[in-house]
C-alpha positions in Angstrom: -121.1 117.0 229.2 -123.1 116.4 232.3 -124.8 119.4 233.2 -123.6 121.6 236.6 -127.6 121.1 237.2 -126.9 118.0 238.6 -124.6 119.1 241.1 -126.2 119.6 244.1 -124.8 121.9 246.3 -125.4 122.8 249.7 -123.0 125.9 249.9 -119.8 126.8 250.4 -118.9 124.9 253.6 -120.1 121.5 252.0 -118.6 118.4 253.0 -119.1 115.3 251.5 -117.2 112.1 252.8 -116.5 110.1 249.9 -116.1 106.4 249.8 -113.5 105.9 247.7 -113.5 103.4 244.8 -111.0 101.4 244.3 -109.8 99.3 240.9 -106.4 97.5 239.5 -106.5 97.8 235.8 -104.8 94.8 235.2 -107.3 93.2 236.7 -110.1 94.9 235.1 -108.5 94.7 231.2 -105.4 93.1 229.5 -102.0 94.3 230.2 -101.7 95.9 226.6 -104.8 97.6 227.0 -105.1 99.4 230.7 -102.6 100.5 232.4 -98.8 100.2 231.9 -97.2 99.4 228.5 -95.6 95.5 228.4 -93.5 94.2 230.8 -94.7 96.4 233.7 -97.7 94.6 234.9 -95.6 92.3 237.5 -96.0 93.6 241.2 -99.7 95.5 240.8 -101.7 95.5 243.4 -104.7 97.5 244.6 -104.2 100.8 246.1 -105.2 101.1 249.9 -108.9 102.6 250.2 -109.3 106.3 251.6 -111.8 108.7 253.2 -111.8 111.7 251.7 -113.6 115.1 252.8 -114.6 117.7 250.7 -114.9 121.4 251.1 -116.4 123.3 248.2 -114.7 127.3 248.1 -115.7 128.5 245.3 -118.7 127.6 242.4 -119.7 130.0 239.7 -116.6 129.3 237.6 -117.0 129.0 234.1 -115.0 126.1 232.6 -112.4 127.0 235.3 -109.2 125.5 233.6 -105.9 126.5 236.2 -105.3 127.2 240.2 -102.1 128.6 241.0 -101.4 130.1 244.7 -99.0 133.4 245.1 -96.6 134.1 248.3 -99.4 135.7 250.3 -102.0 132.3 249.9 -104.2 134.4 247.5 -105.1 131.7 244.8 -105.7 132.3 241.0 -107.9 130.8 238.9 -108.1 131.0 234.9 -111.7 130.8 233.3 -111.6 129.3 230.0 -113.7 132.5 228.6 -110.3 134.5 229.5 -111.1 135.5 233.3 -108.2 135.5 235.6 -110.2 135.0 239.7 -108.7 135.6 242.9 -109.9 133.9 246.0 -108.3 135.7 248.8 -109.2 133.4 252.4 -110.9 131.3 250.7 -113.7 133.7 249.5 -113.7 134.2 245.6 -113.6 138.0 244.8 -116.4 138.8 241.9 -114.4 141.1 240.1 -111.7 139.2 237.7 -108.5 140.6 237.5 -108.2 143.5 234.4 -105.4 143.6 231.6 -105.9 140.2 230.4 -105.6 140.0 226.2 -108.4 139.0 224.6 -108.7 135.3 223.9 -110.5 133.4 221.2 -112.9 131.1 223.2 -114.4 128.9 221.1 -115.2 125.0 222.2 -111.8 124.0 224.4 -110.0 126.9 223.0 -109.6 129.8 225.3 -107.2 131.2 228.5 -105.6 128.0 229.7 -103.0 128.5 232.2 -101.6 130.3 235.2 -98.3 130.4 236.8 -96.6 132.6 238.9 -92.6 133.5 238.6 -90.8 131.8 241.5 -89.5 135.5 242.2 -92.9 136.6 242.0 -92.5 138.4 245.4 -90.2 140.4 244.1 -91.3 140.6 240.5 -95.2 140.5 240.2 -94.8 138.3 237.1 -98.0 136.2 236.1 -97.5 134.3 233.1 -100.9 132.7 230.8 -101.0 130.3 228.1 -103.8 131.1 225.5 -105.7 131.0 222.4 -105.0 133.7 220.1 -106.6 135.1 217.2 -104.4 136.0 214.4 -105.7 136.2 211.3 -108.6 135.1 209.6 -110.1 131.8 210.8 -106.6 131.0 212.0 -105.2 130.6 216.0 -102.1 130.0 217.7 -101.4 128.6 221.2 -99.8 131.7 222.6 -97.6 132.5 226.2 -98.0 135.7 227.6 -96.4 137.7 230.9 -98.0 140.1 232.8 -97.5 142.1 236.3 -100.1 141.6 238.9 -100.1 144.7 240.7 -103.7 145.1 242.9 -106.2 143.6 240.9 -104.8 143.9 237.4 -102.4 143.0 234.9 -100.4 145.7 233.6 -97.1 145.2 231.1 -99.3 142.4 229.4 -97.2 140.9 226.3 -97.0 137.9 224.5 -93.9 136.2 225.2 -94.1 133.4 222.2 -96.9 132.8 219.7 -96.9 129.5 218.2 -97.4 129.0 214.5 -100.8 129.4 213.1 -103.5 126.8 212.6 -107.3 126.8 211.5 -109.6 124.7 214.0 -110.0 124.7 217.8 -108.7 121.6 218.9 -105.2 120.6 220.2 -105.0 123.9 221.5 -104.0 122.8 225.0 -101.5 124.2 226.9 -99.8 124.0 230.5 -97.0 125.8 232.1 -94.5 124.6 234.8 -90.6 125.5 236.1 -87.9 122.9 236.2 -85.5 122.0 238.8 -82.7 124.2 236.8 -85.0 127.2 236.8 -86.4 127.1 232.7 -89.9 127.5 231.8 -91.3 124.6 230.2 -94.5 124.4 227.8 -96.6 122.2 226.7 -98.2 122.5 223.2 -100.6 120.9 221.4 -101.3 119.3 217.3 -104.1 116.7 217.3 -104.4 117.1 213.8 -101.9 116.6 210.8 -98.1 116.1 211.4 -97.1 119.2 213.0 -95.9 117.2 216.2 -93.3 115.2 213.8 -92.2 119.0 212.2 -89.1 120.2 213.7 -90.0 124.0 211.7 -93.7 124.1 214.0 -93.8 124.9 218.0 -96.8 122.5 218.0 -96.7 119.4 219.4 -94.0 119.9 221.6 -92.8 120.5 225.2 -90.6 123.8 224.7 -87.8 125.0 227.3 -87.6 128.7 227.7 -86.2 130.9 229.8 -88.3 133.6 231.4 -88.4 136.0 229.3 -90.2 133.3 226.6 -87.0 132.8 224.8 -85.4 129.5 223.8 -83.2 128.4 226.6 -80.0 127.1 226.3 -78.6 124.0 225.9 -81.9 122.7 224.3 -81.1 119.4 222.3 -82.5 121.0 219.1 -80.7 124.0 219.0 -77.9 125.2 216.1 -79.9 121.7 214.3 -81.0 122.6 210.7 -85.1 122.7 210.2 -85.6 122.5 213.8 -86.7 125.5 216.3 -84.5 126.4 219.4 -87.3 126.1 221.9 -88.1 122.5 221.2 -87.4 120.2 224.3 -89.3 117.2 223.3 -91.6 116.5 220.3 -94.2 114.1 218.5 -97.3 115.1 221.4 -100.9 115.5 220.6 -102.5 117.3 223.4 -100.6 117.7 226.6 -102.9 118.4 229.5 -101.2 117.9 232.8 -97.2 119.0 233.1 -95.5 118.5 236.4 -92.1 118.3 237.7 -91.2 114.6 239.5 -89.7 115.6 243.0 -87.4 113.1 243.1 -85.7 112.7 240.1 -86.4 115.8 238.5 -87.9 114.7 235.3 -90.2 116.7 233.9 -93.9 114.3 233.0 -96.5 115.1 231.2 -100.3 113.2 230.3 -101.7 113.4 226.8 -105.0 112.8 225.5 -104.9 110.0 222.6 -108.1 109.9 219.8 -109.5 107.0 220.5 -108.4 105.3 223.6 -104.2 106.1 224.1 -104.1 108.6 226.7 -101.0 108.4 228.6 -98.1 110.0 231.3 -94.8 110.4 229.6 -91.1 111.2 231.3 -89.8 114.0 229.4 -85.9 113.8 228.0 -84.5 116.0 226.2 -84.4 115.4 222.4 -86.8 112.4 222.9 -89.3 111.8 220.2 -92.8 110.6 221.9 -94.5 109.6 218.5 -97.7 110.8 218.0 -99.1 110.9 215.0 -97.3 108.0 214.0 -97.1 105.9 217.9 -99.6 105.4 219.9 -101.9 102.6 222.0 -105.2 104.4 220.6 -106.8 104.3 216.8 -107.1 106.9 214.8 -110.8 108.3 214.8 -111.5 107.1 211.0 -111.3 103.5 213.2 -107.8 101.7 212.3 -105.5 100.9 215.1 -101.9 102.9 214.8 -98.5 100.9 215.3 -97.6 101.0 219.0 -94.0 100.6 218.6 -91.6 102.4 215.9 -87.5 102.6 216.2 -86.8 105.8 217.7 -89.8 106.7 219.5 -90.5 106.5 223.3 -93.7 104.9 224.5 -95.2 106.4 228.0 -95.1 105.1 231.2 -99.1 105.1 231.7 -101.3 104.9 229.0 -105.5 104.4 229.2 -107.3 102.5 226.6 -110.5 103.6 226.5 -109.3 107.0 227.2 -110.0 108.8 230.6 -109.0 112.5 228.7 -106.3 113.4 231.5 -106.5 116.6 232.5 -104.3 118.5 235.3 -101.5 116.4 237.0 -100.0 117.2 240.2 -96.9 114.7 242.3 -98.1 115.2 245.5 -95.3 115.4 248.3 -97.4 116.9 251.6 -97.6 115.2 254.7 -101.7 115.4 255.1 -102.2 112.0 252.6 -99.0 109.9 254.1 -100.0 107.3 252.3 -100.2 109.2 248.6 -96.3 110.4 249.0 -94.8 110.9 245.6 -97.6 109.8 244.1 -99.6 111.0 240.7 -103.0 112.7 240.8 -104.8 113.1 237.2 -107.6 114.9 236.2 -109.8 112.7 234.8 -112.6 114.1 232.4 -114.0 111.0 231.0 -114.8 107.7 232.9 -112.9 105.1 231.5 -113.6 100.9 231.3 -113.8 100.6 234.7 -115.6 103.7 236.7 -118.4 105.1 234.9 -118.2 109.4 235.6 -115.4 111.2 235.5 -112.9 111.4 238.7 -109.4 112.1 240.3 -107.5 109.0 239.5 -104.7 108.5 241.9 -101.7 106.1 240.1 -99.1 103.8 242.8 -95.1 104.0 241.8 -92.5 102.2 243.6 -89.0 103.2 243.4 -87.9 102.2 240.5 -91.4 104.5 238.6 -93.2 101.2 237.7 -96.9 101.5 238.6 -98.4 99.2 241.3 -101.9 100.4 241.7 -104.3 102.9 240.6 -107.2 104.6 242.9 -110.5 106.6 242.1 -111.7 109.3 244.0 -114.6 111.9 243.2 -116.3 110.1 240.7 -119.5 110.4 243.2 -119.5 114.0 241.9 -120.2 113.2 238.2 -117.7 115.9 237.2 -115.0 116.7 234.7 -111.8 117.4 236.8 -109.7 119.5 235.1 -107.1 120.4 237.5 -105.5 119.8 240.1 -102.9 120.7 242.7 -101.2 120.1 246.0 -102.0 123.8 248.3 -98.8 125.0 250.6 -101.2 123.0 253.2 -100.5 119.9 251.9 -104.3 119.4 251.0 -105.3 119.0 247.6 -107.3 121.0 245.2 -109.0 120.6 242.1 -111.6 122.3 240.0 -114.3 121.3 238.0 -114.9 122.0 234.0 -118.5 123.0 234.2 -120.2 126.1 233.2 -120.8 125.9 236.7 -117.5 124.7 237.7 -116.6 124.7 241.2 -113.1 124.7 243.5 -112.8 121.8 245.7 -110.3 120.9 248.4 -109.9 117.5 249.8 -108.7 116.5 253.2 -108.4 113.3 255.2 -111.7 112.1 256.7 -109.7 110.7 259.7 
């Protein structure tokens, strides 16, 4: 990790006007390797260069992990060491928000995500995803509900508690609504074969309802060994989760072991392979098969991995030029750009990828989220001990 030390910052009213780098991955690497899986290399080109400015709003953050904004433009963000913050105009307040459940922070386990209910206005309901102790050396990815009334939570319960595991990793966890009003979840297993177990939570993309209960018409339901919640299954650690504006897909991006990462489009029932599928090797070295009958390859993948982190469409009128395109979290650097960044991916109408764009990788900093504001600008924080909140804006 490169140390918040190295971030120099000249307060909060910073700007930094960013020339942004540029790269076409199948220029760069072959087409099995970088970039789209076979057959969808045709038509690439390079994305169109932009100036970006930059406006830091917040630092101070410790591993800051989720932003979420409620009617009134307050934003929350989610510390990793189970802080919930609340930047009201722009000015973080120093006291986190009380009544959130203890969380077992260890490594990149911890308080993960934030989302508000879309009746929230009328409902105060904040929901988290988490890491949970419960039992003895053992954890479970957890969702929990709360009401935000002033600055607390009160009426804090745990919705759904995954099953058990001992370890910290694969623990990751991200929360976003559908277009027919469910809950969906991501979950993660970057060990063993949970992901492949229809009887384990982990591993999955589970559709609830909002009270944290299996919703219906889920493809595994009434189906013998399998739990109700599961919408889709064989996922090793889902990062970014985002609903596609136009055809109202649900994606999400996955971090692969070596090399791998990649964007998936959810369907319901749909098996996504991992551990036995995947364009990365295993981290004992041998390469795993990349194709088996049944299973569903992505629509992205990296290889060397970039660890995707937070993934946003972005569908504002401030970036014309980024319309329905995907912003990723990046927190590694890749083949290609050396620091981590905000990688910006090019799809035409058919959802075949024609270019790819770097931005922020001048900053030298894990990005791991980030999300289009209700001003059209986009946000993103950084996963530092010093982490910050960053909005970008056009330069011209």
């Amino acid at each position: 990790m490169i140390s918040a030390l190295r971030w120099k910052w000249a307060g909060p009213s910073l700007a930094l006007l960013l020339s942004v780098g540029m790269f076409t991955a199948a220029l760069m690497a072959p087409a099995h390797l970088e970039g789209q899986p076979q057959g969808k290399e045709k038509g690439k080109g390079k994305a169109k260069q932009t100036l970006v400015k930059t406006t830091t709003l917040a630092t101070g953050l410790w591993h800051p992990w989720s932003l979420a904004w409620l009617p009134n433009g307050d934003m929350l963000v989610t510390e990793r060491n189970g802080k919930v913050r609340v930047l009201r105009d722009n000015r973080l307040d120093p006291e986190p928000v009380a009544g959130v459940p203890p969380v077992h922070s260890v490594r990149l386990s911890g308080l993960m995500e934030v989302l508000p209910h879309p009746n929230f206005a009328q409902n105060h309901y904040v929901y988290l995803t988490y890491t949970k102790d419960v039992g003895p050396e053992l954890v479970a990815t957890t969702l929990a509900r709360g009401k935000l009334e002033g600055k607390q939570l009160i009426e804090v319960k745990d919705l759904l508690v995954c099953d058990p595991w001992a370890g910290d990793g694969g623990s990751g966890s991200r929360l976003a609504w559908g277009r027919d009003g469910m809950l969906y979840m991501t979950t993660g297993a970057s060990n063993g074969n949970a992901a492949q177990e229809g009887g384990s939570l982990r591993g999955k993309v589970l559709r609830l309802k909002d009270d944290g209960t299996a919703a219906p018409g889920n493809p595994f339901a009434g189906k013998s060994g399998f739990k109700a919640e599961i919408y889709t299954m064989g996922h090793r650690n889902s990062l970014g989760l985002a609903l596609n504006p136009v055809t109202g897909d649900m994606w999400n991006n996955e971090n692969g072991p070596y090399g791998g990462d990649e964007i998936n489009v959810l369907k319901p029932g749909n098996n996504y392979g991992w551990p036995l599928v995947s364009y990365g090797r295993d981290y004992s070295g041998p390469q795993i098969v990349s194709f088996r009958e049944g299973m569903v390859g992505p629509i992205v993948f990296w290889a060397p991995s970039i660890a995707p982190s937070g993934m946003a469409f972005y569908t504002g009128d401030r970036f014309p030029d980024w319309k329905n395109n995907v912003l990723v979290g990046a927190m590694l650097g890749g083949s290609v750009q050396g620091y981590p960044h905000l990688e910006r991916i090019i799809f035409n109408e058919k959802w075949d990828e024609t270019g790819r764009q770097t931005l922020l990788s001048d900053l030298k900093q894990r990005i791991r989220d980030v999300r289009q504001g209700p001003d059209g600008l986009v946000y993103v924080l950084t996963d530092e001990e010093n982490g910050a909140l960053i909005r970008l804006e056009p330069a011209q």
